[in-house]
N, C-alpha and C positions, 0 to 999 in steps of 0.2 A: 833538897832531896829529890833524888826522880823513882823510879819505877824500871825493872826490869821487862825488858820487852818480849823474854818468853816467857819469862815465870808469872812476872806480876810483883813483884816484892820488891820493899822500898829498901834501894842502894843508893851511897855517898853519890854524889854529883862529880867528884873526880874517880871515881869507880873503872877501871878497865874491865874488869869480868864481872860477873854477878857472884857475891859469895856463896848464895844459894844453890843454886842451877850450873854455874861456872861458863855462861854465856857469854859472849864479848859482848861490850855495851854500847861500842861502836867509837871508842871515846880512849884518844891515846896520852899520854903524860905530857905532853904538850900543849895541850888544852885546844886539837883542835880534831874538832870528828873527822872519821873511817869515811872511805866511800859508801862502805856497806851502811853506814847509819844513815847517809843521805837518800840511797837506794831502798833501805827500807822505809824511811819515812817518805815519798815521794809512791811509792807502793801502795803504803796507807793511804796518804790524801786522796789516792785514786780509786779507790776501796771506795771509800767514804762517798766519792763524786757517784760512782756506780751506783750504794745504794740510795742516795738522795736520788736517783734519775729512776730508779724503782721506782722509790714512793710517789714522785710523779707522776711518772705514766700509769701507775694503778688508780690514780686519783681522777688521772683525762681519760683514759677508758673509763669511769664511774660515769663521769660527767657527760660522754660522750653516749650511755645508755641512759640517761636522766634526762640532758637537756638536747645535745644537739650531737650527731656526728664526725663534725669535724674534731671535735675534740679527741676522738677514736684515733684520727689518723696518726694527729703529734702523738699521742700515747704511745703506738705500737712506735711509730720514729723513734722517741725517746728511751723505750723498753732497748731496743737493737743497739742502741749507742752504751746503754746501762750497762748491756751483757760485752761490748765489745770493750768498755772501760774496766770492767769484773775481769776480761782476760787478759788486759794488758797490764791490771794490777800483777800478775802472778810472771807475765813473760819477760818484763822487765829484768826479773834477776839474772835471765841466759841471753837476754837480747840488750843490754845498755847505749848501743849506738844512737845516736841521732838524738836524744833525750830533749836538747834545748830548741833543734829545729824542729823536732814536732808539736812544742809547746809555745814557741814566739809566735808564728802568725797570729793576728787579732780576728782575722777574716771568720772563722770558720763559729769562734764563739759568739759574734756580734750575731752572726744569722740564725743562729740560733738560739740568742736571746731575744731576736726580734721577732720570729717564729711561733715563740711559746707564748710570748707575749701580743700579739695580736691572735693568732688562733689555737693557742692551747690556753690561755689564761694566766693571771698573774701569779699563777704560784710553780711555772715553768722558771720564773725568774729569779727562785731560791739556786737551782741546780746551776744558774749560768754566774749566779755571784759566787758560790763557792767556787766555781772552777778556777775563774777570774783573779779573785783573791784568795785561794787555799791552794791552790796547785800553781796558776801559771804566775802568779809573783812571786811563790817558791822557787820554783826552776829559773826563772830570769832575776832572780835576788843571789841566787847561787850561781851563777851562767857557768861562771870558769871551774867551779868544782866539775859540773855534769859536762863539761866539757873534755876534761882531762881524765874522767874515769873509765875504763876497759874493760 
């Protein structure tokens, strides 16, 4: 059984609509998901990424008035990436282009797990494993769907 993803309510796992709501579920008689279910989960993940980089940086600005300031600077860094992950959750569903090559480089997440982890602290390095394994092995596990969707 899964869950409907507006309503909330548990529908059959071969479900096309939700019987409650009458939502698409993303999910067609072939047994193979919608672009929309991939786009919407791929939305979430990155929901999710944003508010882990929240609680981060409200943690290294704590630390950053407690112990030392450098911890201040990753925080606000981390905060700007939070909110710019919070908007690309949402702009994805009018902007789909480019999806797999914004997410293959390793460059950009390695520097900023190294970052948090030398001067923001170890618990920078929850936010760079989710992204790693909840988002970008999503996207490059799926390549050729995000590739072909418009």
């Amino acid at each position: 059984m899964k869950f409907c993803q507006k309503c909330g309510k548990e529908i059959m796992d071969e479900a096309i609509i939700c019987p409650n709501c009458g939502c698409s579920t993303g999910y067609n008689s072939t047994n193979v998901y919608s672009d929309d279910y991939y786009i919407n989960e791929l939305s979430k993940r990155i929901k999710i990424n944003g508010i882990i980089w929240i609680c981060i940086a409200c943690i290294q600005i704590i630390m950053a008035l407690t112990i030392n300031w450098v911890f201040g600077i990753i925080g606000i860094a981390n905060l700007i990436s939070s909110i710019k992950d919070l908007n690309y959750s949402k702009e994805i569903f009018t902007n789909r282009f480019g999806i797999v090559k914004r997410f293959e480089p390793l460059t950009r997440p390695i520097i900023v797990l190294i970052y948090n982890l030398v001067f923001g602290g170890v618990v920078g390095v929850a936010g760079s494993v989710y992204y790693l394994v909840g988002i970008r092995n999503f996207v490059l596990n799926n390549r050729e769907r995000y590739q072909k969707i418009k």
